[in-house]
MMTF fields as JSON, N, C-alpha, C and O atoms, coordinates in Angstrom:
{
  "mmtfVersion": "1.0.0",
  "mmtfProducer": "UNKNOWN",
  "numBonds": 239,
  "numAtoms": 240,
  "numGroups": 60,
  "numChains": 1,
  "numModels": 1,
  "chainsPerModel": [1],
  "groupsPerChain": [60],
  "chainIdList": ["A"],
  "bondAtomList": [4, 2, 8, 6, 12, 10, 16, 14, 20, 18, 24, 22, 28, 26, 32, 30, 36, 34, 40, 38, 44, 42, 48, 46, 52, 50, 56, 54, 60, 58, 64, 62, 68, 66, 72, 70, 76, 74, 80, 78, 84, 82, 88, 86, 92, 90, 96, 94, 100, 98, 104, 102, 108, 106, 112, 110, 116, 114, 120, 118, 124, 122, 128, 126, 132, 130, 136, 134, 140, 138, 144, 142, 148, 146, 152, 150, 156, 154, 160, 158, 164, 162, 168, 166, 172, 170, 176, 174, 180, 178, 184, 182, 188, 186, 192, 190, 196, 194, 200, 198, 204, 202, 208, 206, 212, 210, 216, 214, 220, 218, 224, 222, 228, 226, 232, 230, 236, 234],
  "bondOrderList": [1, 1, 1, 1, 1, 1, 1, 1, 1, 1, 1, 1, 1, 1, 1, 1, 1, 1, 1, 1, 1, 1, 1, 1, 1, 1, 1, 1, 1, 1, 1, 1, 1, 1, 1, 1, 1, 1, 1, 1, 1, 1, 1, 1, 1, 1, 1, 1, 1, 1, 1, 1, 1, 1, 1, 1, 1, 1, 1],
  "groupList": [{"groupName": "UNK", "atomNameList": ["N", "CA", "C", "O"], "elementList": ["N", "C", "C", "O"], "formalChargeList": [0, 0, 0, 0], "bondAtomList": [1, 0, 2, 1, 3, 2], "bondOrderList": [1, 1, 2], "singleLetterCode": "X", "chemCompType": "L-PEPTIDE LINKING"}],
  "groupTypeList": [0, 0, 0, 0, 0, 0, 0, 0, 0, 0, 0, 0, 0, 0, 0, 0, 0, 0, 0, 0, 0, 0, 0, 0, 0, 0, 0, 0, 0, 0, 0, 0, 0, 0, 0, 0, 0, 0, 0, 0, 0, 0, 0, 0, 0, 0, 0, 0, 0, 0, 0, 0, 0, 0, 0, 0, 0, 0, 0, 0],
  "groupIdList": [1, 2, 3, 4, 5, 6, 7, 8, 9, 10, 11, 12, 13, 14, 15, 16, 17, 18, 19, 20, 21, 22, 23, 24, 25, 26, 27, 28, 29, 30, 31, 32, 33, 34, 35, 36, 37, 38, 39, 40, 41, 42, 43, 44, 45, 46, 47, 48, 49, 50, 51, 52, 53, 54, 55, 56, 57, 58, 59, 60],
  "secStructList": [7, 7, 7, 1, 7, 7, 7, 7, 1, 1, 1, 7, 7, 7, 7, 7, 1, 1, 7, 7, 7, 7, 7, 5, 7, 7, 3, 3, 3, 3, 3, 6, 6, 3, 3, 3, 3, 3, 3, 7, 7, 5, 7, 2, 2, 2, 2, 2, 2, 2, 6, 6, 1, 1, 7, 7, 7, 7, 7, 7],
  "xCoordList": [107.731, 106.913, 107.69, 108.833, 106.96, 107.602, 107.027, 105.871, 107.762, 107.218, 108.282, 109.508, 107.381, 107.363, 106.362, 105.148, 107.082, 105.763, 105.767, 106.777, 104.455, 103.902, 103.835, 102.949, 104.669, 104.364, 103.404, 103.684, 102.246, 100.963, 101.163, 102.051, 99.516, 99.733, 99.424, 99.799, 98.172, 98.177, 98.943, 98.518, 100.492, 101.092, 101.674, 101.261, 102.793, 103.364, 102.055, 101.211, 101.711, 100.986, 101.805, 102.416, 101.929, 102.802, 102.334, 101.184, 103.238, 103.184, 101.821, 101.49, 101.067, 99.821, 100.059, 99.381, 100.835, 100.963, 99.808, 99.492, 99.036, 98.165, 98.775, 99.601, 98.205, 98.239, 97.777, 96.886, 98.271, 98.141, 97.498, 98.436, 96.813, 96.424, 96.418, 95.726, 97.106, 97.066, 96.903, 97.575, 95.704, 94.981, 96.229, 96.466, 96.732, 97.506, 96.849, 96.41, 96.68, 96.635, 98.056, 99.173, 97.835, 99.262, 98.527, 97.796, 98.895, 98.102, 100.029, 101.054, 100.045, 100.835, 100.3, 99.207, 101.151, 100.882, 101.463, 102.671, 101.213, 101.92, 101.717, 100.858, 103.063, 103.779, 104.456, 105.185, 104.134, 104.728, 104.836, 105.487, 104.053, 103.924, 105.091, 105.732, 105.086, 106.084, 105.993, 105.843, 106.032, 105.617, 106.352, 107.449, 105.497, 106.45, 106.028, 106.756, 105.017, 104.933, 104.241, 103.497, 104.626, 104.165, 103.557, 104.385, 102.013, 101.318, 100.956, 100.406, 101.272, 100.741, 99.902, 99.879, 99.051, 98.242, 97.595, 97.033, 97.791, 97.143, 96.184, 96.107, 95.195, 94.366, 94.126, 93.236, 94.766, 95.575, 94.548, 94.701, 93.323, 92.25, 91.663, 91.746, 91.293, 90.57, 91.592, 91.028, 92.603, 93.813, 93.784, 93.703, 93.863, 93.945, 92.697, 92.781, 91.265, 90.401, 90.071, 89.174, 90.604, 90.383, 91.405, 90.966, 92.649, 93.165, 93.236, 94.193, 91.473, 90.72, 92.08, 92.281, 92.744, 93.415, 92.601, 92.782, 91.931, 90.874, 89.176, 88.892, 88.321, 86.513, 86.328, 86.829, 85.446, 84.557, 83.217, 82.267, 83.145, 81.871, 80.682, 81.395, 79.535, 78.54, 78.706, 79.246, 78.391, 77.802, 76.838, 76.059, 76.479, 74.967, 74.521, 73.353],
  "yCoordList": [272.646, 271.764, 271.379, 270.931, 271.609, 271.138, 269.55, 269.19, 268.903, 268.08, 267.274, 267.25, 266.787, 266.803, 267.01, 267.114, 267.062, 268.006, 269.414, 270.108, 269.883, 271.161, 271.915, 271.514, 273.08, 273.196, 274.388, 275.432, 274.169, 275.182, 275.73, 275.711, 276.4, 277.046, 276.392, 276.642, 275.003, 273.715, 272.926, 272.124, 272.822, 271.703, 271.556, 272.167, 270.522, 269.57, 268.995, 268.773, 268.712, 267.434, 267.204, 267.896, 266.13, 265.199, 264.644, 264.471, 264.496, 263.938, 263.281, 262.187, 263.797, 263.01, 262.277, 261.324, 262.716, 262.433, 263.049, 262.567, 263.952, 264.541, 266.335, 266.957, 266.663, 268.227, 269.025, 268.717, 270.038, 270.984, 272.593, 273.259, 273.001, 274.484, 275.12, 274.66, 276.163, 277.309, 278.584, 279.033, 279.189, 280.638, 281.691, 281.598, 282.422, 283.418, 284.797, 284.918, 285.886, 287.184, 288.283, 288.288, 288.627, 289.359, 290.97, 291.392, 291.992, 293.34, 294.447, 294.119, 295.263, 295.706, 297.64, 298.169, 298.063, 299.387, 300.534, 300.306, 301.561, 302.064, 303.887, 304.701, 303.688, 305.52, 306.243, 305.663, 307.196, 308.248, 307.5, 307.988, 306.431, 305.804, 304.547, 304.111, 304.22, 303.216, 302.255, 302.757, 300.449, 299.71, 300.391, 300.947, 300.242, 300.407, 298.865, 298.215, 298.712, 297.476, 296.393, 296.561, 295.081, 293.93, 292.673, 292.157, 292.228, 291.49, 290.499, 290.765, 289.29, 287.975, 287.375, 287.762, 286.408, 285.458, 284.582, 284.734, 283.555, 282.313, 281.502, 281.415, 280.697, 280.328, 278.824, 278.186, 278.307, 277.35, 276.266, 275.069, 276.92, 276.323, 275.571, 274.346, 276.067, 275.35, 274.595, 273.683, 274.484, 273.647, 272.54, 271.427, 272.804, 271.564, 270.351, 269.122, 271.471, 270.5, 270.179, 269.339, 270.664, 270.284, 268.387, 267.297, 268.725, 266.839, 266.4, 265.785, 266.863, 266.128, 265.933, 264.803, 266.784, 267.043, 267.758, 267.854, 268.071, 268.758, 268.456, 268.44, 268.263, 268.516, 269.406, 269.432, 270.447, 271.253, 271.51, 271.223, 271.933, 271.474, 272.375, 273.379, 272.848, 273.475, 273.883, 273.004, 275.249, 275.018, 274.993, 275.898, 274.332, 273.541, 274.824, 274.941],
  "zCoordList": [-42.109, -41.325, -40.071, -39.978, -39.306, -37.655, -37.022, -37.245, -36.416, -35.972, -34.629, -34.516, -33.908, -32.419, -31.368, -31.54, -30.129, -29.38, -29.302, -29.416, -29.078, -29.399, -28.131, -27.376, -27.63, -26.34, -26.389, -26.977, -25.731, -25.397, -23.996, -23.144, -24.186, -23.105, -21.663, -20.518, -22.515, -21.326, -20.932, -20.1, -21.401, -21.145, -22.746, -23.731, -22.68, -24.125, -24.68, -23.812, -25.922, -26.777, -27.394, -28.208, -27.061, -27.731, -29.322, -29.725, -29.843, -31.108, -31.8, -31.343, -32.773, -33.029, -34.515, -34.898, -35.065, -36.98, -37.462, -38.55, -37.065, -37.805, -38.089, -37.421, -38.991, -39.236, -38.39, -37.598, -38.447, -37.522, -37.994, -38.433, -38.008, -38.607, -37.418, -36.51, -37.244, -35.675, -36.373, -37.301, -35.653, -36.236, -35.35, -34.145, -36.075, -35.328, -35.577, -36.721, -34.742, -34.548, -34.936, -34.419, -35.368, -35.616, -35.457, -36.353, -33.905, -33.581, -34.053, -33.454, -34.806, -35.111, -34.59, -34.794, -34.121, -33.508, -34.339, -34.39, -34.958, -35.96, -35.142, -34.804, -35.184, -34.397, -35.874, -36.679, -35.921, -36.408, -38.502, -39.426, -38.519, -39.929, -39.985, -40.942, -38.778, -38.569, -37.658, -36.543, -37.629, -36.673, -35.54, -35.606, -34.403, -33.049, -32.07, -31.319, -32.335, -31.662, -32.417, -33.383, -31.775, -32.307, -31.134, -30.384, -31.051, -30.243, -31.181, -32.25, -30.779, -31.123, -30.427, -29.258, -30.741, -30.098, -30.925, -32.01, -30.152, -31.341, -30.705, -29.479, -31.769, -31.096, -30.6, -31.162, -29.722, -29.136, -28.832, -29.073, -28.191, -27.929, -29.243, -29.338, -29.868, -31.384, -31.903, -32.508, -31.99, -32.291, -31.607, -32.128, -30.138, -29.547, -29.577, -29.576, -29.611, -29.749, -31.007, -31.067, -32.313, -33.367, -33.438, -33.807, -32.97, -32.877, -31.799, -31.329, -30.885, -29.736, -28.599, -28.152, -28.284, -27.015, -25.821, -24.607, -26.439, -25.003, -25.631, -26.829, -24.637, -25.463, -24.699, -23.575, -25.252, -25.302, -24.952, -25.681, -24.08, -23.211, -23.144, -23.127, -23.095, -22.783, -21.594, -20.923, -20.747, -19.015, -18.309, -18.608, -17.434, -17.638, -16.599, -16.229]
}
């Protein structure tokens, strides 16, 4: 368990005392039957607005 601030891709959030769940991507590239590469990405957005650091808006 980590705790502190969280640095994203918007900026620090600072400390909330709430939990945190972050969806990660894990894209693995496989050469010759063997990893050759490794791409991450997580989903930073639903995180942040899940402990209401950002809202989510419609576009009108």
């Amino acid at each position: 368990m980590a705790v502190g601030p969280l640095a994203t891709s918007a900026g620090p959030l600072p400390p909330t005392g709430r939990p945190l769940d972050l969806r990660i991507i894990d894209i693995l590239t496989i050469t010759d039957g063997r990893i050759s590469n490794v791409w991450m990405t997580a989903d930073e957005l639903g995180a942040l607005n899940a402990l209401d650091a950002v809202t989510l808006t419609q576009p009108t």
